[in-house]
N, C-alpha and C positions, 0 to 999 in steps of 0.2 A: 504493500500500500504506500508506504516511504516513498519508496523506486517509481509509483506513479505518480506520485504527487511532484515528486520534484521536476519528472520527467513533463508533465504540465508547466511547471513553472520557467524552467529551460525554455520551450519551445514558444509560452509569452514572451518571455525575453528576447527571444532570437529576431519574432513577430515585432514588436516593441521598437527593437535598434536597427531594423530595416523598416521599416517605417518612417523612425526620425532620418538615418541617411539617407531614406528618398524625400525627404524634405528639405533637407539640408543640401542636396547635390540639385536642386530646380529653382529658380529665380524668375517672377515675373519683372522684366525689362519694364515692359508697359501697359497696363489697363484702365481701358474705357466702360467706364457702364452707361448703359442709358436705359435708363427706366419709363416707361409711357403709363403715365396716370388720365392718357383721354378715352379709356373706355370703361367699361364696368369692370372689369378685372385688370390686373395689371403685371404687367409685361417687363420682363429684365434682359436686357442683351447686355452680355460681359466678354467685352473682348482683349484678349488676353496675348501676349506676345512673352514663351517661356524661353527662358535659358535652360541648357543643362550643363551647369559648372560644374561637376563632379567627373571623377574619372572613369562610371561604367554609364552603359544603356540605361537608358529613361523609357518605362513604356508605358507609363500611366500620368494623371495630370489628376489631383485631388480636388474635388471643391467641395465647400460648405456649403453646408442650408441650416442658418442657426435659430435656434430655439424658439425667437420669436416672431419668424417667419412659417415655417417649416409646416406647421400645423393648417396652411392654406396653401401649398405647394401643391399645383395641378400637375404639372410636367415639366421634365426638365429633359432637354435636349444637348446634342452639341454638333456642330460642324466642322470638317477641315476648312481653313478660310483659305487659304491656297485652291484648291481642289474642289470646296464645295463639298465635299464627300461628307455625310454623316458620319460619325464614332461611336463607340460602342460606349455605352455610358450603364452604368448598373450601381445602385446602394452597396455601400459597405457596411455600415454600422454607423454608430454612436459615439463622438469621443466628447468625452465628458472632462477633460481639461478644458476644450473650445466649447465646449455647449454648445454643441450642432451635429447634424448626422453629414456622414461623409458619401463622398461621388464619386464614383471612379469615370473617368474619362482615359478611353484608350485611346492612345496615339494610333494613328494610320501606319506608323512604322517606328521602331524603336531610335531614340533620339540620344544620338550620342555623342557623347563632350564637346563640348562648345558649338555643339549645331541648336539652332532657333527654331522654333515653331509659331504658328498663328493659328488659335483656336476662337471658336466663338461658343459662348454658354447659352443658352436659351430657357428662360425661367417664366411659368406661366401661374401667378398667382390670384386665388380667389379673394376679392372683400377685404384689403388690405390697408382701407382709411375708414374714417370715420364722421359722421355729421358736426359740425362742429358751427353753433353750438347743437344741440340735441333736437333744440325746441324751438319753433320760429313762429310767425303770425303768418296767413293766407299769401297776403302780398307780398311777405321779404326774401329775400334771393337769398339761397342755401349755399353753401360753404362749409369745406372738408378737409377734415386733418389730415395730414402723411407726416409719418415720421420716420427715421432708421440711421443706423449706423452709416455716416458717410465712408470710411472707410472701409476698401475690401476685408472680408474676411476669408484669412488665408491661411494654408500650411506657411507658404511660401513668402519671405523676402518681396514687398513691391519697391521696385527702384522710383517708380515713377506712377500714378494713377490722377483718372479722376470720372465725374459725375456726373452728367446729365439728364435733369430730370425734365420731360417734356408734360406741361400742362394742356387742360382743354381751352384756354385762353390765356389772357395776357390779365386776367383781373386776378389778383392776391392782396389778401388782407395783410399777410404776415408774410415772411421767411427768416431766418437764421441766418446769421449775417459772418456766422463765424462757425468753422476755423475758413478763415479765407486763401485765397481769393475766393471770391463769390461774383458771380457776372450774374445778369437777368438779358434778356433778349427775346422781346414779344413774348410766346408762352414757352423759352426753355431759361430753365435755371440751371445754372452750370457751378459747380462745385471742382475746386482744384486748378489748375495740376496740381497736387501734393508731389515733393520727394523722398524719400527713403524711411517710409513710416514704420516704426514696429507694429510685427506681428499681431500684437496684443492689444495696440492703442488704439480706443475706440473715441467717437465724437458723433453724437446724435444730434440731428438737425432737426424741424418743422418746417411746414410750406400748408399757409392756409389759403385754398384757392377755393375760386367759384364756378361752378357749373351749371349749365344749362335742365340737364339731362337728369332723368329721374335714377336714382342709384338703386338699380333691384337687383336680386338674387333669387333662385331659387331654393326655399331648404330644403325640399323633397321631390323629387322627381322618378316618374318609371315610366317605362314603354314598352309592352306587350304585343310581341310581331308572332303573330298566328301562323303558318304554312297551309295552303289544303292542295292536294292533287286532285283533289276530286271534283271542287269547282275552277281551278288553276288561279286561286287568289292567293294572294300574302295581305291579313290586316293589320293592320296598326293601330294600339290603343294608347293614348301619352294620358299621364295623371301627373297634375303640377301645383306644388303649394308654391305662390310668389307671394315676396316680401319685396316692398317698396324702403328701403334705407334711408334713402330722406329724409329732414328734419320731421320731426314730428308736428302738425300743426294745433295750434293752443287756441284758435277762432275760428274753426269750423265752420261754415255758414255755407249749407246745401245751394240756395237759390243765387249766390256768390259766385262761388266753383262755375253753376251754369251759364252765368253772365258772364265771366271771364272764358269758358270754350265757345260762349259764342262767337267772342271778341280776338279771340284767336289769344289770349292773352295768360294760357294758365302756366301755374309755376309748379316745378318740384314732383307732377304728377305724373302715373303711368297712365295714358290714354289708349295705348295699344299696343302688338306687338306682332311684328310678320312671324314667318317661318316657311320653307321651302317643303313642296310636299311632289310626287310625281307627276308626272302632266297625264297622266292618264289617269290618276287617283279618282276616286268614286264614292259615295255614301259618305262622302263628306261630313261630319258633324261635329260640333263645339259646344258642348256646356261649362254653368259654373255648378253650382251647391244647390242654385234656387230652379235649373232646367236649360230647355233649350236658347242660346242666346242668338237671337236674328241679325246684330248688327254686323256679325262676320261677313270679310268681303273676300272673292275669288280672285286672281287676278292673274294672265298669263306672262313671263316674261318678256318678253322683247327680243325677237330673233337675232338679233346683231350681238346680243351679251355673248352669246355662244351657250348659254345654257336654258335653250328650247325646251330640253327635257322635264322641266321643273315647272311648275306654277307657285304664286305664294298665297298662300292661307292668310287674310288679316284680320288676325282678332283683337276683338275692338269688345273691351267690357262693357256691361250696359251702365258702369259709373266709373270715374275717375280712379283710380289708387294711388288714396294722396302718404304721405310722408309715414313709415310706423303701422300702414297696414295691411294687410292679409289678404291674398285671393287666391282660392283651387279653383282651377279646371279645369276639364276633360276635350280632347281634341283626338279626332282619330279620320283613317279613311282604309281603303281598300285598293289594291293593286293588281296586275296580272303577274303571280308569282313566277313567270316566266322573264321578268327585266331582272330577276336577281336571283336565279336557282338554274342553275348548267350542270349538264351530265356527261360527265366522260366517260365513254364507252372502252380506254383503252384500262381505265383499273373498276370501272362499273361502282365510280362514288358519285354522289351526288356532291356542288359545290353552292351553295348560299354563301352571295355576297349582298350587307346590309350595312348600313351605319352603324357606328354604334352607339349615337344618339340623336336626335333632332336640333335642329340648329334654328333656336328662336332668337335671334340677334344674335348680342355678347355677351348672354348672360349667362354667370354657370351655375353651377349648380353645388349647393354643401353636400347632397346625397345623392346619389343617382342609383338607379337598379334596371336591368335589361332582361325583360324574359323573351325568349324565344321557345314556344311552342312545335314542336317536328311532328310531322304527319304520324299517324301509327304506322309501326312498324320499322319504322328508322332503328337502326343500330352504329355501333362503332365512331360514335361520336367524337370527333376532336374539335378545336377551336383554336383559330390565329387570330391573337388580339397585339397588337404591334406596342403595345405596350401594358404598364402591370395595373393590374386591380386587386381589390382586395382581398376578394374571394369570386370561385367558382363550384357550382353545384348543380348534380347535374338528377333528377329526378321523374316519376311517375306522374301523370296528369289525367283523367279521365272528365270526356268530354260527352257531349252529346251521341248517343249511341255507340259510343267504343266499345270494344270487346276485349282488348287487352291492352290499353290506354296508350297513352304518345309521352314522349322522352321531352323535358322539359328543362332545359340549362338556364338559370339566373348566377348574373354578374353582376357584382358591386363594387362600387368604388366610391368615394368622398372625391370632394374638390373637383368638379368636371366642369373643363373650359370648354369655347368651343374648337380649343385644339385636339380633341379628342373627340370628333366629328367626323371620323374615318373611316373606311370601312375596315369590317372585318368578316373574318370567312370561320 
């Protein structure tokens, strides 16, 4: 027992000090970030130019996602910027010196002493500012906090950095004026160049800006896609709790709201939301909690976009959702399962390709679930999801006349942007 136990500790160790010297043999030269705070979720590009000072191959590239981030982390990407070529990027763990979980990004090719690389990060987070203040009157124009660590947080040495935060306008009540330089320029605020920052030294900024745009999310969301051979459909059913973010309003006044949407004049509110559905879609329907709502409008694309394929769904509640509150509803339709189910005759599999969720603007989503229903008698089920979720499950369903029921796989994940609007097979 001795003999294993030390032999465990040995092998942290060995784990431990190849660690620190692939830390200690990488240097970021230069890094830019640029964060875009103009949609409802927000977006990090970090790009990154590494050294490898040390005297063997380099074939990974660490990055953090710290603690107070991390927990609205949609996706995280990366690119060669040379090449273009995507990287194999995979979670490591937890380091709880840095309080953040670690990335691995793999180099396209092992980087070896004193050769340079150019990577790009790509970070997709949900719900990442706040109302600020909480509570406002009908009339007054809503403003939102962001805060974070200006500085990279890193394994690695930055010689050189800095920050870009792009707003949805040029109006700010506030910013952080310090650690400078600090530029402003229409809506980007620019933080840095900083030089040769330790590792460890952190400086949290604010930026209280104003927006237009109603801040929503969804906290719950699923989409129920049916298969039938038998009448050659695929349906679609979406179930959606939306939350409007927005300040909260403290004067309320019904016959107001409506005299301001006449006036083209309202603030802070959700008034509607598209979403892309097939151009052949059918049975079309949208409710909320209280039934059918008629003020949904169909609408074809415009052949010149190049995506003919598609029409959009506009749903349009039958009230405002102003600042703080709550709407479910239900939205579905009906397909020829033939635009998204191919059969190869040379292995005799069937291939369904589907999204893997519906794309209602920008919004995402805190919780998302995907059921997919398989005709009876499906077996040998696999699934390519190009990236991870939380859980898969793969289960019995009995339906209307079945005899020995149909194969039913549900997938979950938190945080879903709409860069996870993919498809999958």
């Amino acid at each position: 027992m001795r003999f294993f136990s030390n032999s465990v500790l040995l092998q942290f160790a060995i784990l431990l000090a190849f660690s620190l010297l692939s830390a200690a043999n990488l240097v970021n030269v230069n890094a830019i970030r640029d964060i875009d705070l103009k949609a409802l979720v927000t977006r990090e590009k970090t790009r990154l130019v590494a050294l490898n000072s040390g005297n063997v191959d380099q074939s990974e590239y660490i990055f953090l996602v710290p603690d107070n981030v991390k927990s609205r982390l949609s996706i995280l990407s990366a690119i060669d910027i040379k090449s273009s070529d995507p990287l194999l990027v995979n979670k490591l763990g937890y380091n709880k010196e840095r309080k953040a979980d670690e990335y691995s990004v793999r180099f396209a090719a092992p980087l070896k002493p004193n050769e340079k690389v150019s990577i790009k990060i790509e970070a997709t987070f949900t719900r990442k500012f706040e109302a600020y203040p909480e509570e406002i009157s009908l009339d007054d124009d809503a403003y939102y906090k962001y805060s974070r660590n200006i500085y990279l947080e890193s394994l690695y040495k930055t010689k050189k950095q800095k920050t870009v935060l792009t707003l949805p306008n040029s109006v700010t009540l506030s910013h952080s004026d310090k650690p400078s330089p600090v530029a402003i320029k229409n809506n980007e605020l620019t933080y840095g160049p900083y030089l040769d920052k330790d590792i460890s030294e952190t400086a949290v900024i604010s930026v209280i800006f104003h927006d237009t745009v109603a801040h929503s999310r969804f906290t719950s969301s699923k989409r129920v896609v049916t298969l039938s051979h038998f009448s050659n459909t695929l349906s679609v059913a979406d179930d959606y709790v939306l939350v409007n973010d927005s300040p909260r309003i403290t004067d309320y006044d019904k016959s107001k709201v409506y005299i301001n949407a006449f006036l083209k004049k309202t603030k802070n509110s959700l008034i509607g939301l598209n979403t892309a559905i097939p151009f052949d879609a059918h049975n079309i329907f949208y409710t909320d909690r209280n039934g059918n709502v008629s003020t949904s409008v169909i609408s074809d694309i415009p052949k010149k976009s190049g995506r003919s394929s598609f029409k959009i769904l506009q749903i349009n509640p039958r009230y405002s959702i102003m600042g703080g509150w709550k709407y479910g509803f239900n939205a579905g339709y009906y397909s020829k399962l033939s635009n998204f189910l191919r059969y190869d005759s040379n292995t005799g599999v069937y291939n369904l390709k589907i999204d893997f969720m519906g794309l209602y603007m920008d919004i995402g989503s805190d919780y998302y679930e995907l059921v997919v229903v398989l005709p009876e008698g499906a077996t040998d089920i696999k699934t390519i999801i190009p990236f991870d979720v939380d859980s898969e499950t793969f289960s019995t369903v009995y339906k209307h006349l079945d005899f020995f029921g149909r194969k039913q796989v549900l997938i979950k994940k938190k945080n879903v942007s709409t860069e996870l609007s993919t498809p999958i097979i």
